[in-house]
CHARMM-style PDB file with segment names, atoms N, HN, CA, C and O in Angstrom:
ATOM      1  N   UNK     1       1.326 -32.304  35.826  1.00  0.00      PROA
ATOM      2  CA  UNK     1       2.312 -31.482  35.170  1.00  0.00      PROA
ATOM      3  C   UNK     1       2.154 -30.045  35.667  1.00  0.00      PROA
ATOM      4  O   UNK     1       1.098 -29.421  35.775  1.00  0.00      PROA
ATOM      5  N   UNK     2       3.222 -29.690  35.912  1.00  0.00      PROA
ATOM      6  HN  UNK     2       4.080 -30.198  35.824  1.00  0.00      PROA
ATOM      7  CA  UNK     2       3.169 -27.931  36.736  1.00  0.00      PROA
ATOM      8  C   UNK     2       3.424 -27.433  36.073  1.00  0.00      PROA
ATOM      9  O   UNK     2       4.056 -28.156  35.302  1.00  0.00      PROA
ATOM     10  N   UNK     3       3.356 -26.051  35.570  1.00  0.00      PROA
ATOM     11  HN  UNK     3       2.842 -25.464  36.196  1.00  0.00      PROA
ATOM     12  CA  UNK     3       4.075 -25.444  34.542  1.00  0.00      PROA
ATOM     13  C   UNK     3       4.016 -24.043  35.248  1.00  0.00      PROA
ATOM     14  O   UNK     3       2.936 -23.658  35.697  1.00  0.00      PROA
ATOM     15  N   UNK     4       5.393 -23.100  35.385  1.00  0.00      PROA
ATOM     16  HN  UNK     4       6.270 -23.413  35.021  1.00  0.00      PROA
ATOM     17  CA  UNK     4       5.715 -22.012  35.827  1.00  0.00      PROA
ATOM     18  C   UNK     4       6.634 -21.253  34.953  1.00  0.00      PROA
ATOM     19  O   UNK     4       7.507 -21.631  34.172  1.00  0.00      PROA
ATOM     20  N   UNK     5       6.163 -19.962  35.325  1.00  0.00      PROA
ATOM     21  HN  UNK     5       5.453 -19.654  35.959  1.00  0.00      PROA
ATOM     22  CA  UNK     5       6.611 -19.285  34.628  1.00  0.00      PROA
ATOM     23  C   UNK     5       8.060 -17.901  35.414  1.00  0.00      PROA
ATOM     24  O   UNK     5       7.902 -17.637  36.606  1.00  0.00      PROA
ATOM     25  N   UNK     6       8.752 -17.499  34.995  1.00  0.00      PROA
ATOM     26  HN  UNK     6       8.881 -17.713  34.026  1.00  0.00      PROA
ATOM     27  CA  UNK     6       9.515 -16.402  35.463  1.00  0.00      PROA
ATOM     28  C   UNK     6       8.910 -15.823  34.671  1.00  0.00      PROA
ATOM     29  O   UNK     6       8.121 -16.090  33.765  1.00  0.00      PROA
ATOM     30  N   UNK     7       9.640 -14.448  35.365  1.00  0.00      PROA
ATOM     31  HN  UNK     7      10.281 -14.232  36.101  1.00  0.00      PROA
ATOM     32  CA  UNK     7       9.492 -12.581  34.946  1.00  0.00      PROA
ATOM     33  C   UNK     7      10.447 -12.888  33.650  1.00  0.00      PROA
ATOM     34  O   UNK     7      10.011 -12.818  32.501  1.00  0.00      PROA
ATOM     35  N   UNK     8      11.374 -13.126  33.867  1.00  0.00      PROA
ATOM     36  HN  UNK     8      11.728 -13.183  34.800  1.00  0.00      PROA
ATOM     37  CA  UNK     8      11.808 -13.015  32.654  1.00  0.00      PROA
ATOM     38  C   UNK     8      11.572 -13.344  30.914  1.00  0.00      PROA
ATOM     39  O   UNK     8      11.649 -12.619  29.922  1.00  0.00      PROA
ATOM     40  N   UNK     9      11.313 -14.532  31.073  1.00  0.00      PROA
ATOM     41  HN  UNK     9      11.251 -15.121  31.879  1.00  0.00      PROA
ATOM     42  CA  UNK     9      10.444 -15.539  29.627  1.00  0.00      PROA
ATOM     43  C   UNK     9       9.174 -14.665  29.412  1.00  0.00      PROA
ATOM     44  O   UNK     9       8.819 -14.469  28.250  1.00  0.00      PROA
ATOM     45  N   UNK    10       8.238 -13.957  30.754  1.00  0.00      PROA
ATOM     46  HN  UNK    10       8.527 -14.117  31.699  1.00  0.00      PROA
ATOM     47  CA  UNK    10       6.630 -13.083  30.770  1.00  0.00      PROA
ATOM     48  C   UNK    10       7.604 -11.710  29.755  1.00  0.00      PROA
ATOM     49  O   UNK    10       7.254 -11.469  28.600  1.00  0.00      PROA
ATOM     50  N   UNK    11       8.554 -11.102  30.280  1.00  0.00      PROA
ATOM     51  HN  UNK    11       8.838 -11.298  31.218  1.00  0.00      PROA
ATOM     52  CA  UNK    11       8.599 -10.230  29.621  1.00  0.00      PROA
ATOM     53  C   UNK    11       9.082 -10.375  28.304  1.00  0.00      PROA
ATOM     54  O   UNK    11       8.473  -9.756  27.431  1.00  0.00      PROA
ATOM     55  N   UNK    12      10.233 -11.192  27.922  1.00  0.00      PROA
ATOM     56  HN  UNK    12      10.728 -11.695  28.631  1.00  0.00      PROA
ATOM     57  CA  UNK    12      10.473 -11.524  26.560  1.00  0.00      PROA
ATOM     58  C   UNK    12       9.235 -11.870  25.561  1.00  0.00      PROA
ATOM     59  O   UNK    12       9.138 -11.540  24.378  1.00  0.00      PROA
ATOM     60  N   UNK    13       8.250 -12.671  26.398  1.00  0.00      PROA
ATOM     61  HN  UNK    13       8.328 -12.938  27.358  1.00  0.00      PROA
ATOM     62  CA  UNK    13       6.865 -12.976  25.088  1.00  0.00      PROA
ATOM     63  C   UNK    13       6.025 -11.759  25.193  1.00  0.00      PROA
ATOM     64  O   UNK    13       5.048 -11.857  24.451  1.00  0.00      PROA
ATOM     65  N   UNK    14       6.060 -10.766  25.785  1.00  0.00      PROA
ATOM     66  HN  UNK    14       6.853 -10.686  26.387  1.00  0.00      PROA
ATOM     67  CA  UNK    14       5.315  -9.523  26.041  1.00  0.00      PROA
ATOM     68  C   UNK    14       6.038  -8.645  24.947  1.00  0.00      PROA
ATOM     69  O   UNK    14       5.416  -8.004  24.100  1.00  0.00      PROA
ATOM     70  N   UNK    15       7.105  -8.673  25.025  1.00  0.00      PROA
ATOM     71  HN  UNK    15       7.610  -9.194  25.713  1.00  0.00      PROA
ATOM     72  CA  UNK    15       8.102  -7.677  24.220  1.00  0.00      PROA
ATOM     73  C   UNK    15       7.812  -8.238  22.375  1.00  0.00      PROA
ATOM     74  O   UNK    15       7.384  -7.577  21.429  1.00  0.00      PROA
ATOM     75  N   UNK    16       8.149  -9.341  22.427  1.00  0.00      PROA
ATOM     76  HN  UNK    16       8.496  -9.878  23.196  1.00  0.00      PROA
ATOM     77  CA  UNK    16       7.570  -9.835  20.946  1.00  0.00      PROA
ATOM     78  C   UNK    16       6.145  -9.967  21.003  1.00  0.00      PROA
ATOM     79  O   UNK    16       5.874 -10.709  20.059  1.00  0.00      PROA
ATOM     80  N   UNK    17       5.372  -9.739  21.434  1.00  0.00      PROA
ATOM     81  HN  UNK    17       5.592  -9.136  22.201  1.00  0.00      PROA
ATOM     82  CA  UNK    17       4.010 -10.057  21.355  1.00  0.00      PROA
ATOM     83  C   UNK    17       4.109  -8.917  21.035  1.00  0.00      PROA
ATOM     84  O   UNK    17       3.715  -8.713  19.887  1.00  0.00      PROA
ATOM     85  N   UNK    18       4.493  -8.012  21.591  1.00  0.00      PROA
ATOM     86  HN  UNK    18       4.813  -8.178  22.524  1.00  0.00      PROA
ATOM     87  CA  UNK    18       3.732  -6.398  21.138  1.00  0.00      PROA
ATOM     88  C   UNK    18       4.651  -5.715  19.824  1.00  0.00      PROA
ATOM     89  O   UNK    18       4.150  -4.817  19.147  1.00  0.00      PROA
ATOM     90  N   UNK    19       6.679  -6.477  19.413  1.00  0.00      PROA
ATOM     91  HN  UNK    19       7.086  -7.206  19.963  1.00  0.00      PROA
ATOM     92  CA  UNK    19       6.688  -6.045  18.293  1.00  0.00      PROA
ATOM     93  C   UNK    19       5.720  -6.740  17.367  1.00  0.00      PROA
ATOM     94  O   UNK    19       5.275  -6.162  16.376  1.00  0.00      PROA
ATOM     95  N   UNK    20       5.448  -7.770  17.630  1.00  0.00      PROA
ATOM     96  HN  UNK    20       5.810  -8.240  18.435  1.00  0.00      PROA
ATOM     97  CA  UNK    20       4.295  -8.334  16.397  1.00  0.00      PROA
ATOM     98  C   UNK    20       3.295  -7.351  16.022  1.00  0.00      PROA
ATOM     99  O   UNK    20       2.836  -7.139  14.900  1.00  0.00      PROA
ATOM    100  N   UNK    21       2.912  -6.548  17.571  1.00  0.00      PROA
ATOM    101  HN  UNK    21       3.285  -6.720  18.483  1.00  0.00      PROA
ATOM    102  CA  UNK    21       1.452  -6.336  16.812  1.00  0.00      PROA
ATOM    103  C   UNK    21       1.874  -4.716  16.257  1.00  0.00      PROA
ATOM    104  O   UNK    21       1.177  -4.107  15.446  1.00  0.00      PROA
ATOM    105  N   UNK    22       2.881  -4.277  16.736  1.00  0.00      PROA
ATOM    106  HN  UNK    22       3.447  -4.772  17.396  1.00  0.00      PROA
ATOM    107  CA  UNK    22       3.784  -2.978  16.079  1.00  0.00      PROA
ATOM    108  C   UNK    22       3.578  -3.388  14.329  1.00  0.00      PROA
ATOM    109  O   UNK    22       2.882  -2.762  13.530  1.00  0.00      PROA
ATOM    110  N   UNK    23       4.228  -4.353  14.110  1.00  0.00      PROA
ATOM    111  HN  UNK    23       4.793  -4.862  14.760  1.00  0.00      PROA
ATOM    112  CA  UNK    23       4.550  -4.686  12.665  1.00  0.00      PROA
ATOM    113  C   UNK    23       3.223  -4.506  11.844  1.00  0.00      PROA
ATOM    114  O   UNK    23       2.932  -3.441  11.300  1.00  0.00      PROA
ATOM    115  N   UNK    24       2.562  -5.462  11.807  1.00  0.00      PROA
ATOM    116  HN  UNK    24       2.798  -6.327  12.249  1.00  0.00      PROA
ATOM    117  CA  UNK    24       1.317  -5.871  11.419  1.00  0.00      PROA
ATOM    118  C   UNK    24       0.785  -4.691  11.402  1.00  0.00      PROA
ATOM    119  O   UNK    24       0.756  -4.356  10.218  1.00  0.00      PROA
ATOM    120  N   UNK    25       0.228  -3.649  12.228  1.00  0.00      PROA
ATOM    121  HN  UNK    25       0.252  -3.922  13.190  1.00  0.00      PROA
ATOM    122  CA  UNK    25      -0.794  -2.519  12.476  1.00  0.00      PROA
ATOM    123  C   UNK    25      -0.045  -1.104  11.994  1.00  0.00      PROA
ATOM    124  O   UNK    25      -0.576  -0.011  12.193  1.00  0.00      PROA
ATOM    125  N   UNK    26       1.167  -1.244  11.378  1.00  0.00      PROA
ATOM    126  HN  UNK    26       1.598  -2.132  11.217  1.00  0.00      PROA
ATOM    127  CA  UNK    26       1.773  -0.621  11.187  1.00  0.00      PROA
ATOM    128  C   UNK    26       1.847  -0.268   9.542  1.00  0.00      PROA
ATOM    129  O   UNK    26       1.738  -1.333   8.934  1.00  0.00      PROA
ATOM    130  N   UNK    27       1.999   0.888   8.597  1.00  0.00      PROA
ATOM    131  HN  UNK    27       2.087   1.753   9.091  1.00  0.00      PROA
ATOM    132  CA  UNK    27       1.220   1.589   7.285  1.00  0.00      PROA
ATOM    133  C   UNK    27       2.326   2.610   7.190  1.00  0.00      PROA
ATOM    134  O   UNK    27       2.987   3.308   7.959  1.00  0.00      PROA
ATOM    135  N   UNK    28       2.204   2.328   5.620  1.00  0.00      PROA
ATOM    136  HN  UNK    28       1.667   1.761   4.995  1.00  0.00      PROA
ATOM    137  CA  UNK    28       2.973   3.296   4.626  1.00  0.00      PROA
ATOM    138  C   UNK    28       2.819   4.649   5.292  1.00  0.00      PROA
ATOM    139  O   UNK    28       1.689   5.050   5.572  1.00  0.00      PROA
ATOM    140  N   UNK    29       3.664   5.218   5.504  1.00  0.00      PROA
ATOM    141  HN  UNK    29       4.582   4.892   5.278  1.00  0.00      PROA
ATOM    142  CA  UNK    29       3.631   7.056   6.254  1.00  0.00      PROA
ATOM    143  C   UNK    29       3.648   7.772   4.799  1.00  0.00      PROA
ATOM    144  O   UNK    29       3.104   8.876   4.785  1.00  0.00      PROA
ATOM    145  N   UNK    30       4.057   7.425   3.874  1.00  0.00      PROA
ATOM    146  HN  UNK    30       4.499   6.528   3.885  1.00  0.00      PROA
ATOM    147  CA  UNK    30       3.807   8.425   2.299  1.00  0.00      PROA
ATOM    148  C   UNK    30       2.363   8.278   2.353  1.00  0.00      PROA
ATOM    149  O   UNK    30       2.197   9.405   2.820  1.00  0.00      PROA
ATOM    150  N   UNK    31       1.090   7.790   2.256  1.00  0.00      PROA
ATOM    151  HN  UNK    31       1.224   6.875   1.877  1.00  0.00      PROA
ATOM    152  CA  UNK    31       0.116   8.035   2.106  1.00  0.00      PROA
ATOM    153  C   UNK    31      -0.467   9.208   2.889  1.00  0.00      PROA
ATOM    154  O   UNK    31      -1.401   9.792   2.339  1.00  0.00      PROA
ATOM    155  N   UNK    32      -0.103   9.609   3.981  1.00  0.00      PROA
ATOM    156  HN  UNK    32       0.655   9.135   4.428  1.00  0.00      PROA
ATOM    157  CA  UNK    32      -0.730  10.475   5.201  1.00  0.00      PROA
ATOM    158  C   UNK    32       0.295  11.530   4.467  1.00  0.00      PROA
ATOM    159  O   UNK    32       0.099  12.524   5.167  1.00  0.00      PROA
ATOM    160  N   UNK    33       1.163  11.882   3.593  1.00  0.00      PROA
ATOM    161  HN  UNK    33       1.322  11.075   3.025  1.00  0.00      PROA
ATOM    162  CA  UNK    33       2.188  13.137   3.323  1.00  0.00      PROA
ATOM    163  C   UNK    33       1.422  13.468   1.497  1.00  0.00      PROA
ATOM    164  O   UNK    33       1.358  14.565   0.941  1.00  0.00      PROA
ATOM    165  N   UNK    34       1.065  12.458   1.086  1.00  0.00      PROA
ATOM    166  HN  UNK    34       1.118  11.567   1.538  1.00  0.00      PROA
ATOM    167  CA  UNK    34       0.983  12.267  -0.049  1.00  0.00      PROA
ATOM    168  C   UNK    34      -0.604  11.845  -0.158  1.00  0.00      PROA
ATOM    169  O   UNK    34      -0.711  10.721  -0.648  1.00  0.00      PROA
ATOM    170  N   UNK    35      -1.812  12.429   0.158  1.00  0.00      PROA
ATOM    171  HN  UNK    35      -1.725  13.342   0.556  1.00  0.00      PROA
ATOM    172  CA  UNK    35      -3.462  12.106  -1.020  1.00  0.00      PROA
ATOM    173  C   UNK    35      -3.520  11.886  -1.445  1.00  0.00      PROA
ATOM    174  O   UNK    35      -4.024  10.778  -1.627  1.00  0.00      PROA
ATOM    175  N   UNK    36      -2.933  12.887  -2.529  1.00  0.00      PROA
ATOM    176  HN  UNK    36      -2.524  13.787  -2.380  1.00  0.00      PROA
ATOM    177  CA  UNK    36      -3.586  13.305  -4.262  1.00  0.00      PROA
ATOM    178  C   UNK    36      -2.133  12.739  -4.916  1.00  0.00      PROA
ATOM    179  O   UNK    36      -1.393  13.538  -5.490  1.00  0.00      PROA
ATOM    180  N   UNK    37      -1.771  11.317  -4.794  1.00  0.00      PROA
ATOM    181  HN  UNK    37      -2.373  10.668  -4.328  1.00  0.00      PROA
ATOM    182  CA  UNK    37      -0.540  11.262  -5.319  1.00  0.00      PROA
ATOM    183  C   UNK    37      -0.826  10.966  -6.830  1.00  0.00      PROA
ATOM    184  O   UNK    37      -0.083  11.447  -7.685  1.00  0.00      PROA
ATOM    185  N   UNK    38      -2.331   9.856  -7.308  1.00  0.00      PROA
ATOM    186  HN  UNK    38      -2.935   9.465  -6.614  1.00  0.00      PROA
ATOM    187  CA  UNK    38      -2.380  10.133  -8.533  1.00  0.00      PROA
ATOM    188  C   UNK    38      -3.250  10.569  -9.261  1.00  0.00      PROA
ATOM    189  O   UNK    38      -4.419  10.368  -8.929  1.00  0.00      PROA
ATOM    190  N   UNK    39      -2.950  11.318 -10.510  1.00  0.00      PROA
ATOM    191  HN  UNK    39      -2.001  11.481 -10.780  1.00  0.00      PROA
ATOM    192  CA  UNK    39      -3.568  12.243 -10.965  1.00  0.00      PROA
ATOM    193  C   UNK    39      -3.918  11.627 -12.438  1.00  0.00      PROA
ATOM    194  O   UNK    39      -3.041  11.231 -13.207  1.00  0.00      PROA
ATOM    195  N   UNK    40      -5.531  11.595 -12.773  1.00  0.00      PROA
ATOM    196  HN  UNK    40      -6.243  11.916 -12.149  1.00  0.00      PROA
ATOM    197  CA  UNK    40      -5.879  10.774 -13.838  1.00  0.00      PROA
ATOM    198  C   UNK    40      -6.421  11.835 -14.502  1.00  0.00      PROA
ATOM    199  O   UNK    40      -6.854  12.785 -13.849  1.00  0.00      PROA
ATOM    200  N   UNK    41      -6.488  11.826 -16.196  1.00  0.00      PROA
ATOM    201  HN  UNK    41      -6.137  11.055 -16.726  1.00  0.00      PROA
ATOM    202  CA  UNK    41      -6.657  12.618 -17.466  1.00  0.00      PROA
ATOM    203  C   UNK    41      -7.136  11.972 -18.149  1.00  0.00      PROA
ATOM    204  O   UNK    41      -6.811  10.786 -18.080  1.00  0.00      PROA
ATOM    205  N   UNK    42      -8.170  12.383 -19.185  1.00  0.00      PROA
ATOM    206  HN  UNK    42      -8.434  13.346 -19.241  1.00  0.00      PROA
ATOM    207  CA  UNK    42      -7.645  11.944 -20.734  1.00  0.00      PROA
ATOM    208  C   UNK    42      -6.873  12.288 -21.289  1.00  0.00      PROA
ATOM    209  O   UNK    42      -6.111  13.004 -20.639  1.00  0.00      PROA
ATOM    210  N   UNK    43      -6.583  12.129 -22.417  1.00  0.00      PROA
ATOM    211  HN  UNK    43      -7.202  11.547 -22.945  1.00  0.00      PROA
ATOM    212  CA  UNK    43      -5.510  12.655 -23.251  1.00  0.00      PROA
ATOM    213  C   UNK    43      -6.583  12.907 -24.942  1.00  0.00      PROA
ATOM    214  O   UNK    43      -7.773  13.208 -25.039  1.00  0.00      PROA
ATOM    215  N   UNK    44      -5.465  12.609 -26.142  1.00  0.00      PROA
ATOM    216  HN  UNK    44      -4.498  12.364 -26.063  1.00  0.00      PROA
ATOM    217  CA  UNK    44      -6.327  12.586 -27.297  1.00  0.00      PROA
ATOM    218  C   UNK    44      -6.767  11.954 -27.798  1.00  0.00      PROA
ATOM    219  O   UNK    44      -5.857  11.142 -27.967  1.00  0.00      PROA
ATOM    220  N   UNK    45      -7.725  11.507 -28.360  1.00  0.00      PROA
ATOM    221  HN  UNK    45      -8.464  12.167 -28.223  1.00  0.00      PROA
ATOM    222  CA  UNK    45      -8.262  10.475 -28.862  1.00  0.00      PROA
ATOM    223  C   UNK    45      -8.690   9.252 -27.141  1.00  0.00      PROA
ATOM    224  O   UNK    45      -8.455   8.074 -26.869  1.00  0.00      PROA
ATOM    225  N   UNK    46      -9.148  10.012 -26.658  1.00  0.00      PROA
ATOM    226  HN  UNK    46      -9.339  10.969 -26.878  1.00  0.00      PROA
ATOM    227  CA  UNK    46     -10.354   9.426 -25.200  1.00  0.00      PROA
ATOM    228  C   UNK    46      -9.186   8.316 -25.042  1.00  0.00      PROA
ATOM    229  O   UNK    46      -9.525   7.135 -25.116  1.00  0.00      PROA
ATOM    230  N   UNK    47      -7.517   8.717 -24.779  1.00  0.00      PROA
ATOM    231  HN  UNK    47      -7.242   9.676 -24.719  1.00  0.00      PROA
ATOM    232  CA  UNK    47      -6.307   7.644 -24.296  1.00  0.00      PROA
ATOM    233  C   UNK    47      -6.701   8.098 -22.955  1.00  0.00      PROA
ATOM    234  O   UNK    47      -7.133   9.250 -22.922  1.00  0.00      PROA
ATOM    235  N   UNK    48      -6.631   7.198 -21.383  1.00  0.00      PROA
ATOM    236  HN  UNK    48      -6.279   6.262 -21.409  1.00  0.00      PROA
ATOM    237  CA  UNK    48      -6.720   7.556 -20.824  1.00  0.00      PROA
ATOM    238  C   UNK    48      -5.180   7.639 -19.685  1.00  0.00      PROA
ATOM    239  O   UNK    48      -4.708   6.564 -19.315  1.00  0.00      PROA
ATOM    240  N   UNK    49      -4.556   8.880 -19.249  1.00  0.00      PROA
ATOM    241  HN  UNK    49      -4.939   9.753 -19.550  1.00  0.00      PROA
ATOM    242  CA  UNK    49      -3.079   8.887 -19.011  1.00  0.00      PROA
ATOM    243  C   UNK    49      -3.553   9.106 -17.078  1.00  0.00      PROA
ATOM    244  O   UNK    49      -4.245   9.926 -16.475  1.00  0.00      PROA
ATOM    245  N   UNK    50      -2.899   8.125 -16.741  1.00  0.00      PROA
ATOM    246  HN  UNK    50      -2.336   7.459 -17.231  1.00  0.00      PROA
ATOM    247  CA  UNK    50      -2.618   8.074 -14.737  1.00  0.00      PROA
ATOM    248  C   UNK    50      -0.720   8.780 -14.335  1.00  0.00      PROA
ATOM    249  O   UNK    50       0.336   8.170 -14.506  1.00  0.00      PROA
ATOM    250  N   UNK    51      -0.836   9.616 -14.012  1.00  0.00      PROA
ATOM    251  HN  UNK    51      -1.694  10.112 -13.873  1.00  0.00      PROA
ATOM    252  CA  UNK    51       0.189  10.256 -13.619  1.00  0.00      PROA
ATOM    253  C   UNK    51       0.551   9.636 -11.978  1.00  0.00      PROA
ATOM    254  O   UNK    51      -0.471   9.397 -11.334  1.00  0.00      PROA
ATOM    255  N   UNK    52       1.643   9.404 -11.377  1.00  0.00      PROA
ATOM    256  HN  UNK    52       2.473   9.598 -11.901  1.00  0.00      PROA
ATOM    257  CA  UNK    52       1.918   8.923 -10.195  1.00  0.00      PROA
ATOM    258  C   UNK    52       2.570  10.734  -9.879  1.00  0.00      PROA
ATOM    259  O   UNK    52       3.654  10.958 -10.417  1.00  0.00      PROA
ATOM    260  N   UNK    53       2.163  11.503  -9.350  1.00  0.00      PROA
ATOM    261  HN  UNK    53       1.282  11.322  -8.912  1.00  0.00      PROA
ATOM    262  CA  UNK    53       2.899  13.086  -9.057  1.00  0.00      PROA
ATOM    263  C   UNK    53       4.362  12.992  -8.004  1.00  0.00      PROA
ATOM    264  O   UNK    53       5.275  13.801  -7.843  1.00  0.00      PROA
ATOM    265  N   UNK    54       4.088  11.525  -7.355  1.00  0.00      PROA
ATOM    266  HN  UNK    54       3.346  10.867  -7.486  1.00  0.00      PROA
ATOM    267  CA  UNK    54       5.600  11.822  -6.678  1.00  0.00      PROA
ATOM    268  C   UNK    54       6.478  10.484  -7.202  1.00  0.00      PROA
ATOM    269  O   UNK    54       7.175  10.072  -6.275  1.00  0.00      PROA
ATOM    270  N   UNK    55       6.530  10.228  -7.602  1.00  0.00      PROA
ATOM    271  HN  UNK    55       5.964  10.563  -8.355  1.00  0.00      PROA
ATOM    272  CA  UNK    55       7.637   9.670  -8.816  1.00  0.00      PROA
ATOM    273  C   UNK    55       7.755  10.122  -9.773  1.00  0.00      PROA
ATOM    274  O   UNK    55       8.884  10.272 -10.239  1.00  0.00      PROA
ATOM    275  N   UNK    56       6.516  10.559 -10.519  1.00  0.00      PROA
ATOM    276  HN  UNK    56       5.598  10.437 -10.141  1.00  0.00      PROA
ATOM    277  CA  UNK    56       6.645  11.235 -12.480  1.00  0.00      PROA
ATOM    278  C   UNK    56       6.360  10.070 -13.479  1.00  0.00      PROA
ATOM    279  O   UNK    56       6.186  10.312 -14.673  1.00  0.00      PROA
ATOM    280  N   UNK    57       6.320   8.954 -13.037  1.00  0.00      PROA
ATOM    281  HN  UNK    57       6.461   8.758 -12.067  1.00  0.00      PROA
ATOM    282  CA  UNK    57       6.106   7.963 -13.803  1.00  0.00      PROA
ATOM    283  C   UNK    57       4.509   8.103 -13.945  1.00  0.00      PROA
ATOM    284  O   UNK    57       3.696   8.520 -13.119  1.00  0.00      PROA
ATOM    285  N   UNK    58       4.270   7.506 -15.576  1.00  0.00      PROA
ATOM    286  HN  UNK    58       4.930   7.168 -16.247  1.00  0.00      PROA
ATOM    287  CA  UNK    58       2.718   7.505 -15.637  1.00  0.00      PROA
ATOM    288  C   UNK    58       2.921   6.559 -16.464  1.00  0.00      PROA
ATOM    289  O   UNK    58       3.940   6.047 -16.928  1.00  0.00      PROA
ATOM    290  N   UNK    59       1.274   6.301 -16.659  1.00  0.00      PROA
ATOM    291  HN  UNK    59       0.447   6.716 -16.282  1.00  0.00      PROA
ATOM    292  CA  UNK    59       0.738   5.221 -17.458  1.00  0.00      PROA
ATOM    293  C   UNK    59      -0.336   5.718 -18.449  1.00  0.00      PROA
ATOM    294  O   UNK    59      -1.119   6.643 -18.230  1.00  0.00      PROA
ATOM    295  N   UNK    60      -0.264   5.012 -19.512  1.00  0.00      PROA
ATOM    296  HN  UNK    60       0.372   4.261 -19.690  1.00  0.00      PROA
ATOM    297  CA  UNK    60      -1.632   5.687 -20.621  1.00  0.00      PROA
ATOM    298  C   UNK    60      -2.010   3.953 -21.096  1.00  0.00      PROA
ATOM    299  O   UNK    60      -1.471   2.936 -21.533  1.00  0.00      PROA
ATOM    300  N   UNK    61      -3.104   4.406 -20.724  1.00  0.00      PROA
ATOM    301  HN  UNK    61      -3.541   5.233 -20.369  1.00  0.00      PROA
ATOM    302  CA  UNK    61      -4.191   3.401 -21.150  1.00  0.00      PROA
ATOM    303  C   UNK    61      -5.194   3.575 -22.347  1.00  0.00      PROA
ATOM    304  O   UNK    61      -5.877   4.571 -22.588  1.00  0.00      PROA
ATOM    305  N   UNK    62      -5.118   1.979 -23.290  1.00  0.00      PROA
ATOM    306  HN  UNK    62      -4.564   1.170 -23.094  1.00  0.00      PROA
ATOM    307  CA  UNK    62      -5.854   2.206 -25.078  1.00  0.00      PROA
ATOM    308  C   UNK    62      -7.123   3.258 -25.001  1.00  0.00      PROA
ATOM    309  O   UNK    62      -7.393   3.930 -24.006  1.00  0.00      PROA
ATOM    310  N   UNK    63      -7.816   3.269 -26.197  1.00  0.00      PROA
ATOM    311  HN  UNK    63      -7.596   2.723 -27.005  1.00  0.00      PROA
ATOM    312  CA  UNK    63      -8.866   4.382 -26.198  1.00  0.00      PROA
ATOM    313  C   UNK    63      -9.910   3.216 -25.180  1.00  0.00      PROA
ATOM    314  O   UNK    63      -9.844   1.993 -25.058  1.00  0.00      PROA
ATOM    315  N   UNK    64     -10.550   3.923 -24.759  1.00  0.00      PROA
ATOM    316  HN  UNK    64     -10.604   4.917 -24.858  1.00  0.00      PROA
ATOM    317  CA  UNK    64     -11.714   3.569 -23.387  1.00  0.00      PROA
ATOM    318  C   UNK    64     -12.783   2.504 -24.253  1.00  0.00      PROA
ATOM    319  O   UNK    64     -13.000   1.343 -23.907  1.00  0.00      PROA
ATOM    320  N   UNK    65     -13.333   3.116 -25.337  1.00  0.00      PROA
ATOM    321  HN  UNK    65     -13.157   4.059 -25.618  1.00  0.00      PROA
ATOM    322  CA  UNK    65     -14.089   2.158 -26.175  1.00  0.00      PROA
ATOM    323  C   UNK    65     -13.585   1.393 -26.580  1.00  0.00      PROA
ATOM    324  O   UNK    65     -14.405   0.605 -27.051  1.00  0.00      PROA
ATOM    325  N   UNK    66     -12.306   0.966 -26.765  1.00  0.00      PROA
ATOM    326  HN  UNK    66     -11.640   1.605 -26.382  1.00  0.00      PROA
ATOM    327  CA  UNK    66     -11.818  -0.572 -27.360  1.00  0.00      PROA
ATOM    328  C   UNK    66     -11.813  -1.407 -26.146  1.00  0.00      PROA
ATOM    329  O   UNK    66     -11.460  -2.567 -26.358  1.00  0.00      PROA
ATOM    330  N   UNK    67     -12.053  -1.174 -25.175  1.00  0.00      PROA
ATOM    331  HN  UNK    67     -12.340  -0.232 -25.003  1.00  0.00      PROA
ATOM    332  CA  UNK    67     -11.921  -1.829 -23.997  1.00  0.00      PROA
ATOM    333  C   UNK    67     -12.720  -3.311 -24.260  1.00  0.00      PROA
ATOM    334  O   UNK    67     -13.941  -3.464 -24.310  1.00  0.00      PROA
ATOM    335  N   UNK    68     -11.866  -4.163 -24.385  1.00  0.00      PROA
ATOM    336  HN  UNK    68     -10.874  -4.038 -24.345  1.00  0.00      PROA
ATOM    337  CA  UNK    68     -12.771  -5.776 -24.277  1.00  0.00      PROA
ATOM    338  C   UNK    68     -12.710  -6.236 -25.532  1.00  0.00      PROA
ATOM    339  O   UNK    68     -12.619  -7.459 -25.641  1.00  0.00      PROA
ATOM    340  N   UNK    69     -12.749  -5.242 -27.042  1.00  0.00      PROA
ATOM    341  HN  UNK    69     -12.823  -4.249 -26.953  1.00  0.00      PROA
ATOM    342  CA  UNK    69     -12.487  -6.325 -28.178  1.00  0.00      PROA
ATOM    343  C   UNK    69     -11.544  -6.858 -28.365  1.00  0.00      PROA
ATOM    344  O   UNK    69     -10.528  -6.707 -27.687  1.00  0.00      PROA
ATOM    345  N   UNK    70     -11.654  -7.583 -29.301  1.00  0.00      PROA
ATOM    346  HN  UNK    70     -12.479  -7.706 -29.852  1.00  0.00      PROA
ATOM    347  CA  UNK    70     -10.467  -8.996 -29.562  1.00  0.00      PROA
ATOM    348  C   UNK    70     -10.182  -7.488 -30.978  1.00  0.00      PROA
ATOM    349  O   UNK    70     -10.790  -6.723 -31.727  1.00  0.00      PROA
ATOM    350  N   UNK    71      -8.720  -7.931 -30.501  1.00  0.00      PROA
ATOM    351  HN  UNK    71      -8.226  -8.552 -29.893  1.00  0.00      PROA
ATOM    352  CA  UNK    71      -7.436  -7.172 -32.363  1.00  0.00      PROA
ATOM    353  C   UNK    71      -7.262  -8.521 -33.041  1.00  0.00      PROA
ATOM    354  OT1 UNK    71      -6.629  -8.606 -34.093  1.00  0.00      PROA
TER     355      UNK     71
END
């Protein structure tokens, strides 16, 4: 069995071979613009509040010591 190849089919699997590895190796660009995107506090009563700074959305989490009992 012979098997040959053209320039042409070499460059088409070269061209997707390398968008593949484009894709894959490729990362969120907001992280490199954006560090310190979230910003964690307490609040009152030891609530603990996660701010996201470039959306505005946050989260508050129960007091820290109830963590794990059964209500």
């Amino acid at each position: 069995m012979k098997i040959t190849f053209d320039f042409k089919s070499l460059a088409i699997g070269g061209l997707a071979a390398s968008l593949c590895l484009v894709l894959v190796s490729s990362k969120d660009a907001r992280e490199q613009f954006y560090p310190n995107r979230y910003f964690t506090t307490t609040g009152a009563a030891n609530m603990v509040v996660i701010v996201d700074t470039y959306s505005g959305r946050y989260l508050i989490a129960p007091d820290v010591r109830e963590v794990g009992k059964v209500q």
